[in-house]
C-alpha positions as CSV (number, residue, x, y, z in Angstrom):
1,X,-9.4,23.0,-50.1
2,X,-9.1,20.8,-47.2
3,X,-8.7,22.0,-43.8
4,X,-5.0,21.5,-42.5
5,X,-3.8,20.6,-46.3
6,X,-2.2,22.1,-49.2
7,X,-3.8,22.3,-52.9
8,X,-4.6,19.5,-54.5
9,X,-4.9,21.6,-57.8
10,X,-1.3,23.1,-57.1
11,X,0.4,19.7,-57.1
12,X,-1.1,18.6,-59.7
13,X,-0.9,21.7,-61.7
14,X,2.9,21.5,-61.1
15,X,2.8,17.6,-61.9
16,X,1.4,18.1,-65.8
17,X,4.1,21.3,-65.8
18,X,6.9,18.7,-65.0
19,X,5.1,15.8,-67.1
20,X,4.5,18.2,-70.5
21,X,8.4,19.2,-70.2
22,X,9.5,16.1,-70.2
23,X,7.2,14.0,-72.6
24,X,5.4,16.4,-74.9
25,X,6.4,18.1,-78.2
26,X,6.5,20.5,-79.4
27,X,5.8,21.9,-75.9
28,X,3.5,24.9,-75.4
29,X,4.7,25.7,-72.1
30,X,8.3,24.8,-70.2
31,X,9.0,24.6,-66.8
32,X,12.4,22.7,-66.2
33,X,12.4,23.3,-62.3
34,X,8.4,21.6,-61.6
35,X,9.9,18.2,-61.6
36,X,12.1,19.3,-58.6
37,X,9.3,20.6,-56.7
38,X,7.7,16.7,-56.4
39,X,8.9,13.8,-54.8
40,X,9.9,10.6,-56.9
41,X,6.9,8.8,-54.6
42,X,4.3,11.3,-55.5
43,X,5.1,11.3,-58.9
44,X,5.0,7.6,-59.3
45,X,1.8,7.5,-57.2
46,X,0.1,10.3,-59.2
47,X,0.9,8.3,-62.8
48,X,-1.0,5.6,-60.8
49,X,-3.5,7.0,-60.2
50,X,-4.3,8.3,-63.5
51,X,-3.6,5.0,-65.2
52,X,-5.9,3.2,-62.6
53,X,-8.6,5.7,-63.2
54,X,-9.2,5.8,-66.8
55,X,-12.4,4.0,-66.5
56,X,-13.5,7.3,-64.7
57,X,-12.6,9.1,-67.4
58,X,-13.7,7.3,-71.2
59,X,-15.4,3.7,-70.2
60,X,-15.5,3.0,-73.3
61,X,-11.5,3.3,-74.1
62,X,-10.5,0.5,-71.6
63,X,-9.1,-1.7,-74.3
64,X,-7.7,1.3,-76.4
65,X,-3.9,1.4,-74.8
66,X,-1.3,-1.4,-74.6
67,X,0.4,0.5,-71.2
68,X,0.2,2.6,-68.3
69,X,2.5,4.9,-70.2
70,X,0.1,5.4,-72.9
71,X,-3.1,5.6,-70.3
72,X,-1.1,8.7,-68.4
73,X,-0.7,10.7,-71.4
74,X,-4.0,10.3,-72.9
75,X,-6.2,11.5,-69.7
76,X,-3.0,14.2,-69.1
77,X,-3.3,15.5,-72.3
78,X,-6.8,15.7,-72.8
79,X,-8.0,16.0,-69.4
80,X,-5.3,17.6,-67.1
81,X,-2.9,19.9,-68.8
82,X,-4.4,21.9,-71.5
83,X,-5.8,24.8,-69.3
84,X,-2.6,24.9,-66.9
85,X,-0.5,25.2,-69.5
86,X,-2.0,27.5,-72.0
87,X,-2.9,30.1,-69.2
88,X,1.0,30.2,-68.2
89,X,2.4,30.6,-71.4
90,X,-0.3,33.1,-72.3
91,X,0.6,35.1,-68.5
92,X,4.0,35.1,-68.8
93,X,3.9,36.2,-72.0
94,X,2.4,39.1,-70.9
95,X,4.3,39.8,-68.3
96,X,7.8,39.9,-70.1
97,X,6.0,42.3,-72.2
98,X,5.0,44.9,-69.5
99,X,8.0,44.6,-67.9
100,X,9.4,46.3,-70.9
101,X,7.2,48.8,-70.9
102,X,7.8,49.6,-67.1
103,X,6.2,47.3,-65.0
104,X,8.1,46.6,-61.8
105,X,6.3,44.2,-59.8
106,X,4.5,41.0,-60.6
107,X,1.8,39.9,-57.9
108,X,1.0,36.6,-58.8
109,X,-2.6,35.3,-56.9
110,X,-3.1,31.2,-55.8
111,X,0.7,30.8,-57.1
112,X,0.6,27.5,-56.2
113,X,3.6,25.7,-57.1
114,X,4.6,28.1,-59.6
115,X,8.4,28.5,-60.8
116,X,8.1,31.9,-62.3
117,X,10.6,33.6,-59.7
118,X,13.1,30.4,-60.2
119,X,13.2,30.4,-64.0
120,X,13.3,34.0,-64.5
121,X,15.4,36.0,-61.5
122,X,14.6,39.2,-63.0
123,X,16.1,42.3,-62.1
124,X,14.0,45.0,-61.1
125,X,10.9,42.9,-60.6
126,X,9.6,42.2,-57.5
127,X,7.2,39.5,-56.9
128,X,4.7,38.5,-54.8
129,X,3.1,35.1,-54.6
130,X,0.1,35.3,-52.1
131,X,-1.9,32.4,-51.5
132,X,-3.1,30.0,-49.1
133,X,-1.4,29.5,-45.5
134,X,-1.3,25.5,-46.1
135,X,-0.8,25.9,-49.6
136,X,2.2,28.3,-49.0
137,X,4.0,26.7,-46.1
138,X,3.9,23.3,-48.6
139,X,5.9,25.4,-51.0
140,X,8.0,26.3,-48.4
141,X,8.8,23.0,-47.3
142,X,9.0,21.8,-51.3
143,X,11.7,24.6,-52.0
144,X,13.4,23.5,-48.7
145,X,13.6,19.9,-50.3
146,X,14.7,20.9,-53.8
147,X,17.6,23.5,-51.8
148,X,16.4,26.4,-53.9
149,X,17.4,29.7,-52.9
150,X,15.0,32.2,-52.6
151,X,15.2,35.0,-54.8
152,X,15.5,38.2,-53.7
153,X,13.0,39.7,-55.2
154,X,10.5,37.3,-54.3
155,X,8.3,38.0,-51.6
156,X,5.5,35.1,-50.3
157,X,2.4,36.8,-49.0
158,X,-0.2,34.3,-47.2
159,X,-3.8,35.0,-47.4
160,X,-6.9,33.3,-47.8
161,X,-8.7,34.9,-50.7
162,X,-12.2,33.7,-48.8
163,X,-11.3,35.4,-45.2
164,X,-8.7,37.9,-45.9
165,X,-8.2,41.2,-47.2
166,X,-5.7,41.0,-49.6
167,X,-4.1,44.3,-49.8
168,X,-2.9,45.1,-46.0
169,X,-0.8,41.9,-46.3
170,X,0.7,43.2,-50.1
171,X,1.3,46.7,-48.5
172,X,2.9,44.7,-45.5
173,X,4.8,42.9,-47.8
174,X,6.4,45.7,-49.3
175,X,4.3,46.6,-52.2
176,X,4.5,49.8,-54.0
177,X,0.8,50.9,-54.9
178,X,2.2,53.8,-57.5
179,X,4.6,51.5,-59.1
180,X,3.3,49.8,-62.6
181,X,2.0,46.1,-61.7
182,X,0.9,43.1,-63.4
183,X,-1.9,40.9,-61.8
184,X,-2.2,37.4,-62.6
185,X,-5.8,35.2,-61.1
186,X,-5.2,32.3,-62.8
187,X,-6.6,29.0,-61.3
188,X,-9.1,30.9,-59.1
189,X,-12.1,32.1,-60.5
190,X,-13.5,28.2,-60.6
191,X,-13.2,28.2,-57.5
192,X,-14.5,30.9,-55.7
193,X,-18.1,31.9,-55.2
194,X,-18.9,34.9,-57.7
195,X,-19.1,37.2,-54.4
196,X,-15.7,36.2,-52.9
197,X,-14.2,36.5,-56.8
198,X,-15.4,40.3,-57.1
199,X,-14.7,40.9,-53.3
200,X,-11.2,39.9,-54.4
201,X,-11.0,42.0,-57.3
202,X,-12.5,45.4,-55.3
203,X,-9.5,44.8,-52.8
204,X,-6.8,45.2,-55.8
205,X,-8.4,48.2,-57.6
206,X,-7.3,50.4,-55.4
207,X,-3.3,48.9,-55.8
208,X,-3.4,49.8,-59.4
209,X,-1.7,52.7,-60.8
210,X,-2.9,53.8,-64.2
211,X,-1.4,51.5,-66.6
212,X,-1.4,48.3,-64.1
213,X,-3.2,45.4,-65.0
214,X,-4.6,42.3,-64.3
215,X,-4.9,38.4,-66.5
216,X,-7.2,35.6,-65.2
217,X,-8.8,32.8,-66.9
218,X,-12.3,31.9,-66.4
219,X,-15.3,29.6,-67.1
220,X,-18.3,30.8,-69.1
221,X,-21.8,30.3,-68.6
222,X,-22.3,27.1,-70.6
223,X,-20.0,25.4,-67.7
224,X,-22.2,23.5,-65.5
225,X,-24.5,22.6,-68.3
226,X,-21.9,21.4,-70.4
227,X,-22.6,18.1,-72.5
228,X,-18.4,17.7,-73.0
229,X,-17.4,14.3,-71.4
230,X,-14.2,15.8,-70.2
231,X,-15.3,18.8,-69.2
232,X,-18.2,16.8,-67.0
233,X,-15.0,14.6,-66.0
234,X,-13.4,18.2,-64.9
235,X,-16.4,18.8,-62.5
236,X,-16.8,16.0,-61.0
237,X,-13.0,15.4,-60.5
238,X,-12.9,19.0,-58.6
239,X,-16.1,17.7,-56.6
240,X,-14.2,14.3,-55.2
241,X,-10.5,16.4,-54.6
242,X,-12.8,18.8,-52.1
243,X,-12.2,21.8,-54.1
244,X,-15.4,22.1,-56.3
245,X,-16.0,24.3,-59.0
246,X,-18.5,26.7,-58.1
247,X,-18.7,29.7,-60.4
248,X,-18.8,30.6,-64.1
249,X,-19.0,33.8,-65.9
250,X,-20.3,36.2,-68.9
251,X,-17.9,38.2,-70.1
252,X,-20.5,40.7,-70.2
253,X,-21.1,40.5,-66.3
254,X,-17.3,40.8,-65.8
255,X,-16.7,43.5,-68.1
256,X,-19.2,45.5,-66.1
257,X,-17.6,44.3,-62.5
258,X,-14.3,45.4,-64.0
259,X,-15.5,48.6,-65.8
260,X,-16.6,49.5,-62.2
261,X,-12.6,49.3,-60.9
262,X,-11.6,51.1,-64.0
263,X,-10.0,48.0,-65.3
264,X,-11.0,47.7,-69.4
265,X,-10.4,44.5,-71.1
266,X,-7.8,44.9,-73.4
267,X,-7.8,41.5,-74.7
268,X,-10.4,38.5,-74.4
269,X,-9.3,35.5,-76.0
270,X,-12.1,33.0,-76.4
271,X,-11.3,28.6,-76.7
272,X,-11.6,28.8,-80.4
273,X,-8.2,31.3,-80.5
274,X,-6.8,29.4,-77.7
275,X,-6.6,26.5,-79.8
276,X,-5.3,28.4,-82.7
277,X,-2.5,29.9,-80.2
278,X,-1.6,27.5,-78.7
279,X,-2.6,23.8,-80.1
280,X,-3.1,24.3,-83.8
281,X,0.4,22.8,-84.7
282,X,-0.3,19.2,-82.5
283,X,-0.8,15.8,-83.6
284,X,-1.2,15.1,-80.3
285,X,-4.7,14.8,-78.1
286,X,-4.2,18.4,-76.6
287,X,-6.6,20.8,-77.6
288,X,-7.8,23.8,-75.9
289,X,-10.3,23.0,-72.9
290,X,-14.1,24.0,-73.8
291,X,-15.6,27.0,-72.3
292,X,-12.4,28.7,-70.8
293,X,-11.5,32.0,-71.3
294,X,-8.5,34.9,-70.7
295,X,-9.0,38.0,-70.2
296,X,-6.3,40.9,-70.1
297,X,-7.7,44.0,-68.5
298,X,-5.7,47.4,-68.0
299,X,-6.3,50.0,-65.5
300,X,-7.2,53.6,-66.8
């Protein structure tokens, strides 16, 4: 992140929300509200900059597409969207279902632009978005501009995950350490170095109750040595925004960093069940993204 400026990675995270709503079927994930959280402007100039860009992206496909139109949805489908989506449907997924089994808050880490709270004003759910200063005074102004409300079960909770400790500002916030939580990371392992990621993760053990847990989505070890175009493309794309990707993972090594917490992975989906989740039933160009990974872990 730049110094003084919001997320690149939120906006355009809540860009291919907005974009996937509206153009893609049948659609893995829907988010009715992202549209109203970017300005006409940015959304024309982002479709720009895609279509001007695809040389970046596939050389070779210059001459492949008869409009901008068809340009945009190529590199969103196959380059942008797959991981932002898949993660949030998977994520909210699971929170719906611990909510029904008692959870009663939902602390949602680098929310970004996120429209949980919005879409689903739930009763006897708190939530907590914590993230970045700029990234969360952005928000604040985008809400401001779309005349949202703020729920009242929403909390925000500004930290940076690099420089803070995370839980004073939760506890400050009003969260309840012995009440049943769900966790989500999603977005943020990428792009942390592995030291900040498990400094992160030691400062929320101790806010877990028994049968609190936490989802995240991360890279695995063949990352950086990756011969994917796109997932090259994805690197190098992070590298030019300012926010690099710097860290990828073994699920053995972060079964052991977990295991440590007393957080067991209950569920690790892998990109080959990804795609059968969530893409199998597309005759589209999206298709899970190579070498990303959920994992679900509980505390016990």
């Amino acid at each position: 992140m730049k110094p003084n400026e919001p997320s690149m990675t939120a906006l355009m995270s809540c860009f291919v929300r907005a974009y996937h709503t509206e153009h893609d079927t049948p659609v893995i994930f829907r988010d009715d509200m992202a549209r109203q959280l970017i300005t006409d402007e940015e959304y024309k100039q982002i479709q720009t900059f895609l279509a001007n860009g695809l040389g970046f992206f596939p050389p070779e496909r210059l001459d492949a597409f008869s409009s901008d139109e068809e340009k945009v949805k190529w590199i969103v489908q196959t380059q942008l969207a797959p991981t932002p989506l898949a993660r949030a449907a998977y994520t909210e997924r699971i929170v719906q279902h611990e909510k029904r089994l008692g959870a009663t808050q939902y602390v949602m880490l680098g929310a970004g632009l996120d429209t949980f709270a919005f879409r689903h004003p739930h009763r006897g759910l708190t939530i907590f978005e914590v993230d970045h200063p700029n990234t969360q005074q952005f928000k604040r102004e985008r809400l401001h501009m779309a005349s949202w409300n703020m729920p009242s079960g929403l909390q925000l909770v500004a930290a940076d995950f690099i420089k803070d400790d995370v839980a004073p500002r939760l506890l400050a916030a009003g969260f309840r350490p012995s009440e049943k939580t769900v966790f989500s990371l999603l977005g943020v392992s990428y792009y942390l170095e592995k030291e900040h990621f498990y400094r992160l993760l030691h400062q929320l053990a101790p806010l877990m109750t028994e049968g609190s847990s936490i989802v995240f989505d991360f890279a695995d070890e063949q990352l950086f040595a990756s011969p994917v175009k796109r997932v090259q493309n994805t690197l190098a794309l992070a590298r030019q925004s300012g926010e690099p990707m710097k860290a990828a993972y073994s699920l053995e090594e972060l079964e052991k960093q977990l295991q440590h917490h007393r957080l067991f992975i209950f569920e690790h989906v892998s990109p080959e069940q990804i795609q059968a989740e969530f893409f199998s039933n597309r005759n589209d160009d999206l298709t899970a993204f190579e070498h990303v990974h959920y994992v679900h872990a509980v505390r016990k």
